[in-house]
C-alpha positions in Angstrom: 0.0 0.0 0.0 1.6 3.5 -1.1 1.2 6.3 1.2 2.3 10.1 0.1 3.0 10.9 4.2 5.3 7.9 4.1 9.7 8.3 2.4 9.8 7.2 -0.6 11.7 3.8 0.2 9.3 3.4 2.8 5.9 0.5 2.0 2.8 -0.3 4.5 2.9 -4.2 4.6 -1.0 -6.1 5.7 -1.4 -9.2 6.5 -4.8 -11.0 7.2 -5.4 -14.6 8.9 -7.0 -16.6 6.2 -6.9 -20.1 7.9 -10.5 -20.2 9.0 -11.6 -19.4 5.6 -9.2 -21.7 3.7 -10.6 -24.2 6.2 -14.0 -23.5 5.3 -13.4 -23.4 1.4 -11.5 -26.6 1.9 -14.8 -28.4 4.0 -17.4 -26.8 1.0 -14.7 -28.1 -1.3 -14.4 -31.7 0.1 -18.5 -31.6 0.4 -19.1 -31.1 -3.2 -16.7 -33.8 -4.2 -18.6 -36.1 -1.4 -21.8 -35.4 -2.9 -20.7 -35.5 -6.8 -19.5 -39.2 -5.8 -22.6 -40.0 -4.3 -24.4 -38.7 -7.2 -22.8 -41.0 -9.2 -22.5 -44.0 -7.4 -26.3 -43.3 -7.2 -27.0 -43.2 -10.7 -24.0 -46.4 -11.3 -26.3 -48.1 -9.7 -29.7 -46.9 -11.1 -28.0 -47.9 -14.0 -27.3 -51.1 -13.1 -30.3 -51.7 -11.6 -32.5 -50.6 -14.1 -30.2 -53.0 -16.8 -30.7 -56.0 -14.4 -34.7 -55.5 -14.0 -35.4 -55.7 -17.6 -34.4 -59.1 -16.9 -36.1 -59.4 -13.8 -39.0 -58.4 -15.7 -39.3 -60.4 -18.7 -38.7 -64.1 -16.7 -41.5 -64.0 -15.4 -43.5 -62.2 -17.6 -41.9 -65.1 -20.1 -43.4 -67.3 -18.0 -46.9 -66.1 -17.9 -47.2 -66.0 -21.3 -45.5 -69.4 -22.1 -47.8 -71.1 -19.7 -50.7 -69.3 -21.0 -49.6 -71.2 -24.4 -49.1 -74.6 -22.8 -52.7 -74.3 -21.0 -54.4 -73.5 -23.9 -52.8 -76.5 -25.8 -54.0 -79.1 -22.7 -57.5 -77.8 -22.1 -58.5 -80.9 -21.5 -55.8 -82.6 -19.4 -56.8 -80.9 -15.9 -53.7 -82.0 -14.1 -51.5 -80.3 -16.4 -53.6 -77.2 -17.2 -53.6 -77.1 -12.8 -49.7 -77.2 -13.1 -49.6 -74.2 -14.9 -52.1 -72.4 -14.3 -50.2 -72.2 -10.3 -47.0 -71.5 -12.7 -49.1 -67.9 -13.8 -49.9 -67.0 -10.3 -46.4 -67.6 -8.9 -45.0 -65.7 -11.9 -47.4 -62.9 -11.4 -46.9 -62.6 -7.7 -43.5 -62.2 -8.4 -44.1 -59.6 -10.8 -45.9 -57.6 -8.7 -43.9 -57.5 -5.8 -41.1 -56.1 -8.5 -43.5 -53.5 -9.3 -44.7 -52.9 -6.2 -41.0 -52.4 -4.7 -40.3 -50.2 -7.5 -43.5 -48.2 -6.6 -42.6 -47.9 -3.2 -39.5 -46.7 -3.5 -40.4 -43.8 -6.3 -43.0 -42.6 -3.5 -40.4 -42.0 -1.0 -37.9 -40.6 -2.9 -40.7 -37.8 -3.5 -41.3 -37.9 -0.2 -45.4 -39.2 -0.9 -45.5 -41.9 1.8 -47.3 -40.9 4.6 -48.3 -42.8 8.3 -51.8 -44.0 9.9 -51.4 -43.4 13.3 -54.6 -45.3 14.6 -54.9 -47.8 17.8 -54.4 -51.5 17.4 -53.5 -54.7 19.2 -49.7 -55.5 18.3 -50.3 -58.8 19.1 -52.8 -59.5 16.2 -50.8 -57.6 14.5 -47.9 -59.9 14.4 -50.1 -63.1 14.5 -51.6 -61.6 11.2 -48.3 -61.5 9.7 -47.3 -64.4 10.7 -50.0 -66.5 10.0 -48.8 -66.7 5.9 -45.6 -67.6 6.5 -46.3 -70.5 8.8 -47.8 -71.3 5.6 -44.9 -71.1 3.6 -43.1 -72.7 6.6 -44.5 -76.1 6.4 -44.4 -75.9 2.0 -40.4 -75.6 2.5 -40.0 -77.7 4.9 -38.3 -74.8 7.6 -38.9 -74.6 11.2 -40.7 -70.7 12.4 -40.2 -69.7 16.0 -41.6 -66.6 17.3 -41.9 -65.0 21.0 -43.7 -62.5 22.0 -43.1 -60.6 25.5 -45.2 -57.9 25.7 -46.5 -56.2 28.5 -49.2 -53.3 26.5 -50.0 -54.9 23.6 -52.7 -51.7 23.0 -50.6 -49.2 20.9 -50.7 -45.9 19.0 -49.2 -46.8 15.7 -49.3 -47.6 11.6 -49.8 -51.5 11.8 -50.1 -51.7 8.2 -46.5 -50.0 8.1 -45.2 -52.2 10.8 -46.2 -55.3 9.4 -44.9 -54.6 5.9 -41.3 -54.2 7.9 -41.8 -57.4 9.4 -43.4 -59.4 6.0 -39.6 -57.7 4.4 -37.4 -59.0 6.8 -39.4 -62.4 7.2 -39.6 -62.9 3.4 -35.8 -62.2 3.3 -35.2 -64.5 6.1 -37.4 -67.8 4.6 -35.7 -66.5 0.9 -31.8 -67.2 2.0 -32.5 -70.0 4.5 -32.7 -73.5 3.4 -34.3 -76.4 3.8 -34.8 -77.4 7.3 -33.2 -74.2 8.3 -34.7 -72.0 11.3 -36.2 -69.0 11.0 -37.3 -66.8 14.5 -39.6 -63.6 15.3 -39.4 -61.9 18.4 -40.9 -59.4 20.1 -40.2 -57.6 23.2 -41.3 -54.6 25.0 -38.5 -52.6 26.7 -40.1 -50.1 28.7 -43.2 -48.1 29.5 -44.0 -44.4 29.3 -45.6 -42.0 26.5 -43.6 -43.7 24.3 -42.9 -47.2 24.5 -39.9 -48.9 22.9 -40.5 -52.6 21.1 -37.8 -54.1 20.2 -38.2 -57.1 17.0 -36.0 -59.4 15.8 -36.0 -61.5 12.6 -33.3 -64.4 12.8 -32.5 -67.1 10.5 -29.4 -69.8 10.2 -29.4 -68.8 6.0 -26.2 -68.3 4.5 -25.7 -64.9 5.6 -23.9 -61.9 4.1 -20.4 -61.0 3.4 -19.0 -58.1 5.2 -18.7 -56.3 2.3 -22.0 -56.8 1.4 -23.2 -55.9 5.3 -21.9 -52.0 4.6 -24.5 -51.6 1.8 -27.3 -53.8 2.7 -29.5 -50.6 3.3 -28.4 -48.8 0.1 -30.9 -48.3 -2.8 -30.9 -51.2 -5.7 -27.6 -52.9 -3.7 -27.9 -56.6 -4.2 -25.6 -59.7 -2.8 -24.3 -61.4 -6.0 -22.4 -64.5 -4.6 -25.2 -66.8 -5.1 -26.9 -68.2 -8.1 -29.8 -65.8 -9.7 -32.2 -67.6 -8.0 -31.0 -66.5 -4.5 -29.7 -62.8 -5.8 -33.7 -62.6 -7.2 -35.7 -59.2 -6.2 -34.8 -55.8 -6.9 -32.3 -54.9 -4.1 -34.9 -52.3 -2.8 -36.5 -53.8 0.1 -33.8 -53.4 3.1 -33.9 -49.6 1.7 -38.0 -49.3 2.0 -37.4 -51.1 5.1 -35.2 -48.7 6.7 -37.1 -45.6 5.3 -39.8 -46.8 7.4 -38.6 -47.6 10.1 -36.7 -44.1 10.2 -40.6 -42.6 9.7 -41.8 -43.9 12.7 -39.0 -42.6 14.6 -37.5 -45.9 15.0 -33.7 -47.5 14.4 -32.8 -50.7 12.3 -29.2 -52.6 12.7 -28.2 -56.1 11.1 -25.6 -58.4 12.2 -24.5 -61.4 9.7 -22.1 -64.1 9.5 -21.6 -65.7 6.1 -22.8 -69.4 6.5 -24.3 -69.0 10.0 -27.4 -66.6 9.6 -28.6 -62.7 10.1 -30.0 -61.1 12.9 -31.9 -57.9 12.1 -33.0 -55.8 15.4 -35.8 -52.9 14.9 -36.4 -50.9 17.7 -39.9 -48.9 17.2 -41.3 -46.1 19.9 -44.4 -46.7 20.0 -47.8 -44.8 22.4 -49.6 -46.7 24.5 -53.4 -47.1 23.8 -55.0 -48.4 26.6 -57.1 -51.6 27.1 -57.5 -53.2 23.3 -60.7 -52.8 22.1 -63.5 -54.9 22.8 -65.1 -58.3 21.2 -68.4 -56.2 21.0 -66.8 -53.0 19.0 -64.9 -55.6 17.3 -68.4 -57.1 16.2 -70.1 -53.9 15.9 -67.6 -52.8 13.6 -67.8 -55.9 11.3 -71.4 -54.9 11.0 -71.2 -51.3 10.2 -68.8 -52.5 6.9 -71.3 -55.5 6.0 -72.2 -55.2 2.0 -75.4 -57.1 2.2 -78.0 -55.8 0.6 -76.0 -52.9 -0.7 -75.6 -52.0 -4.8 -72.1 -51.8 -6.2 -70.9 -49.2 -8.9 -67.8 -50.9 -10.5 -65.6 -48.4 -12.8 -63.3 -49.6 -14.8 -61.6 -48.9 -17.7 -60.0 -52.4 -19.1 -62.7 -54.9 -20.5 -60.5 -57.9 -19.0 -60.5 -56.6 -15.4 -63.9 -55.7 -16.5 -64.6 -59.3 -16.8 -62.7 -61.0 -13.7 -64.4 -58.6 -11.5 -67.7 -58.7 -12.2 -67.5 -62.6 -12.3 -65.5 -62.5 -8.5 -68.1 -60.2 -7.4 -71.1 -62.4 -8.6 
């Protein structure tokens, strides 16, 4: 800086401290680069997600339509026509559930999922959900535990929310465990006040999950390749819905794995208490209030084959 008051070999020297800013520059800096390698990490795997659906997709749509084929050609050989007509519904399931994941996760990435807080017994609720795969138990020849230690079993919650955590992490748990393999629920209540913490586990003896694979099980489309295709099937979304809802209701989900020994995932939900569960004669009163008999039904629809199976299910 030049100063005429100043001798001409004379200078004003000014320094400034710049270390907090450089520091903060540097943190922006190092943020952007975090989030430009998220971004495309992200869409690697949107890409590779999207590539491996359209596979996903077409075997069982394949399916559907090959079996529609081979039914039409035995029309009159009811075993075979039997065999796959169960060979369309399995396929279709399937489909769905792809659909439905796909669905799912689209709604919370734009934030459109929202939670029915409403009183219910969490007892029934987890019979409910349970009751399908004792089912499914029995077909594959697997042994289902559950326990259930529950002190308030009258809560403040979204059941429907809460059960489709449970059907994920069951339906994960009966896909990678085989044949006479264990599978166990249970459910425990670890304290009382406004809000109540339960605390559910989901355990199998499957083959478990690399430790790798363990640092990304809740990531979007992220799916364990090590098996065969059938084991790897599903779109990699479900641990990610799963933990989206659990983080919604305010709740935490961890997972511990050893390959070839089994998982363990732990969900730990705060839920209200709701008082005494509701009683047999509300229960009853209520199935009345919703009874269709004698009522008139205005079907819309758009498609002449949905058309068709609903007005011959409704008849």
């Amino acid at each position: 800086m030049f100063d005429e008051t100043l001798a001409p070999e004379e200078v004003v020297l000014c320094f400034r401290e710049v270390e907090a800013e450089k520091q903060r520059q540097m943190k922006e800096r190092q943020l952007l680069e975090e989030t430009l390698q998220m971004t495309r990490q992200d869409e690697k795997a949107k890409q590779a997600f999207f590539s491996s659906m359209s596979h996903d997709m077409r075997t069982p749509l394949n399916a559907i339509l090959g079996s529609c084929e081979l039914a039409q050609r035995h029309l009159g050989n009811p075993a075979k026509l039997s065999g796959y007509l169960d060979k369309i519904g399995s396929s279709g399931k399937y489909l769905l559930g792809l659909i439905n994941d796909i669905l799912e996760m689209a709604r919370m990435e734009h934030g459109q999922v929202s939670l029915d807080y409403q009183r219910f017994d969490l007892r029934a609720c987890v019979e409910e959900c349970l009751s399908t795969f004792r089912i499914q138990a029995e077909r594959e020849n697997k042994k289902l535990l559950e326990r259930f230690n529950v002190q308030s079993a009258a809560v403040l919650g979204d059941d429907f929310r809460i059960q489709q955590v449970l059907n994920n992490l069951l339906s994960n748990a009966f896909k990678f465990t085989p044949e006479q393999g264990e599978i166990s629920l249970s459910v425990e209540q670890l304290d009382e006040g406004e809000y109540t913490h339960y605390k559910f586990v989901v355990t199998d003896t499957g083959i478990g999950m690399s430790p790798d694979f363990l640092k990304r099980v809740f990531e979007p489309y992220a799916r364990e390749m090590r098996f065969s295709n059938r084991q790897a099937s599903g779109t990699g979304l479900g641990m990610s819905i799963t933990k989206n809802l659990v983080t919604q209701m305010g709740g935490e989900i961890r997972v511990e794995s050893t390959p070839g020994s089994g998982s363990a995932f732990t969900v730990i939900l705060p839920l209200a208490p709701a008082g005494e569960v509701l009683e047999e004669r509300e229960t009853t009163a209520a199935r009345e209030l919703f009874s269709l008999k004698g009522r008139q039904i205005l079907l819309a629809e758009d498609n002449d084959i949905n058309m068709e199976i609903a007005t011959e299910m409704l008849e």
